[in-house]
C-alpha positions as CSV (number, residue, x, y, z in Angstrom):
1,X,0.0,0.0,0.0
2,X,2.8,2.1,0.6
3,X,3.9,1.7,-2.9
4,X,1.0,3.0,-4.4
5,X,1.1,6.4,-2.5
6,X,5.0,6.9,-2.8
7,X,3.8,6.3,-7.0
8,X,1.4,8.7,-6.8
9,X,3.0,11.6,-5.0
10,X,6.5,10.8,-7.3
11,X,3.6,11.3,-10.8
12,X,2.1,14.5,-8.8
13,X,5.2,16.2,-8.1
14,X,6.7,15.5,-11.7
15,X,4.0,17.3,-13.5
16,X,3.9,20.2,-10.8
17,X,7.3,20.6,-11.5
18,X,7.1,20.2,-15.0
19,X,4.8,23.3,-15.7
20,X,7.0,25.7,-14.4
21,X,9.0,27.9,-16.8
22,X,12.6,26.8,-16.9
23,X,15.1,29.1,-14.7
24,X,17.4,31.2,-17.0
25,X,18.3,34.8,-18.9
26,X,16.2,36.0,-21.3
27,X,16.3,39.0,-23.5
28,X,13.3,40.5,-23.8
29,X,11.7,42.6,-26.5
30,X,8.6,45.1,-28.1
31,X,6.4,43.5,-30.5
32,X,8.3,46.0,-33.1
33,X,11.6,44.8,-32.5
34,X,13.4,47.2,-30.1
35,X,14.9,46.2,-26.7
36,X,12.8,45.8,-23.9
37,X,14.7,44.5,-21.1
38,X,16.2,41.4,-19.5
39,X,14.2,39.1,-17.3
40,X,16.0,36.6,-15.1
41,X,14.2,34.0,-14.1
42,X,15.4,32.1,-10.4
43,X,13.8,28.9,-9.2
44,X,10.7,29.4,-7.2
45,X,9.2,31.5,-9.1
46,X,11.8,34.7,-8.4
47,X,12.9,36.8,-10.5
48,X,14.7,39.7,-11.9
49,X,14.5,42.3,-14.5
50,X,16.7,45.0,-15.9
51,X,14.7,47.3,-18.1
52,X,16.2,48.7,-21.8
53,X,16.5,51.9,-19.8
54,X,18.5,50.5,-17.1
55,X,16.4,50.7,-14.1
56,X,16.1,47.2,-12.5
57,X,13.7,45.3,-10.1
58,X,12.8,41.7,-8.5
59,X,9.6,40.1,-8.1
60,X,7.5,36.4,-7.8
61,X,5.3,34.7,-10.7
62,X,3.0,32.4,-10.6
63,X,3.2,29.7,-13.1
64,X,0.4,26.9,-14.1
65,X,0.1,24.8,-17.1
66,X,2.3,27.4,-19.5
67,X,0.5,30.2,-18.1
68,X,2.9,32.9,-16.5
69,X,1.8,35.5,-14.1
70,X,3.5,38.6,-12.4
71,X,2.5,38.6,-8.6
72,X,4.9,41.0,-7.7
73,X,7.6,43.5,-9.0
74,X,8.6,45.4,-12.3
75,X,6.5,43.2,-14.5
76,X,3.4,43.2,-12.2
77,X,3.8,47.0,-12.0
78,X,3.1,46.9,-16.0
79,X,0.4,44.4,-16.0
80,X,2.2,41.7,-17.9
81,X,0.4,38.8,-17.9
82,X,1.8,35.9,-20.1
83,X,2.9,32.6,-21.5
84,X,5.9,30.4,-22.1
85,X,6.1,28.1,-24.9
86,X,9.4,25.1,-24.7
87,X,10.3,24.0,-28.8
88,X,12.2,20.9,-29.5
89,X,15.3,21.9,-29.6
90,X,14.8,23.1,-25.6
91,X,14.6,26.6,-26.4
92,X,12.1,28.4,-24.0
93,X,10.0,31.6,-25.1
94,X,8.1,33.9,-23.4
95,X,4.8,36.1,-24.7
96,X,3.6,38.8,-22.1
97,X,0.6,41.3,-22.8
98,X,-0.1,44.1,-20.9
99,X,-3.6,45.8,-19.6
100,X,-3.0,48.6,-22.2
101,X,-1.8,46.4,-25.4
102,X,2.4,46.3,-24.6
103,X,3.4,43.1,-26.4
104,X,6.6,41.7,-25.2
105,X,8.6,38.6,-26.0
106,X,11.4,37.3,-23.6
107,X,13.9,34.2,-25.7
């Protein structure tokens, strides 16, 4: 019986983990092309960003399924609300849309 329950918490905490956005830096840019900023992302959900303009800031998101949410900090402040896509070749992208239209992608 044991078995069972060691199985089943192993399969649950493989998919939670498995729908969070993988840690690294990622330069992020305007839906025409121009520099945006740099988001780092941490484990746990932390992260950092360094805006195009220099100013720089930390926060938390929220991740679940590939959706990506701001619950704190620079990209929070701007209303970015988003999702991360993984291609085969392990490449992870970001898409983040703002309250008032701002597009930004984050590769």
């Amino acid at each position: 019986m044991r078995v069972p329950l060691l199985l089943a918490f192993v399969l649950f905490a493989t998919t939670a983990l498995a729908q969070f956005p993988p840690p690294g830096v990622y330069a992020c840019f305007h839906a025409d092309g121009a520099a945006f900023g740099e988001l780092t992302l941490l484990v746990a959900g932390d992260y950092a960003f360094t805006a195009a303009d220099g100013s720089a800031g930390s926060g938390q998101v929220a991740s679940a399924g590939t959706d990506v949410n701001p619950l704190s900090g620079p990209l929070h402040a701007l209303g970015l609300t988003g999702a991360f896509g993984t291609d085969e070749a392990g490449r992870t992208s970001f898409r983040f849309i703002g309250r008032d239209g701002l597009v930004v992608t984050c590769d």
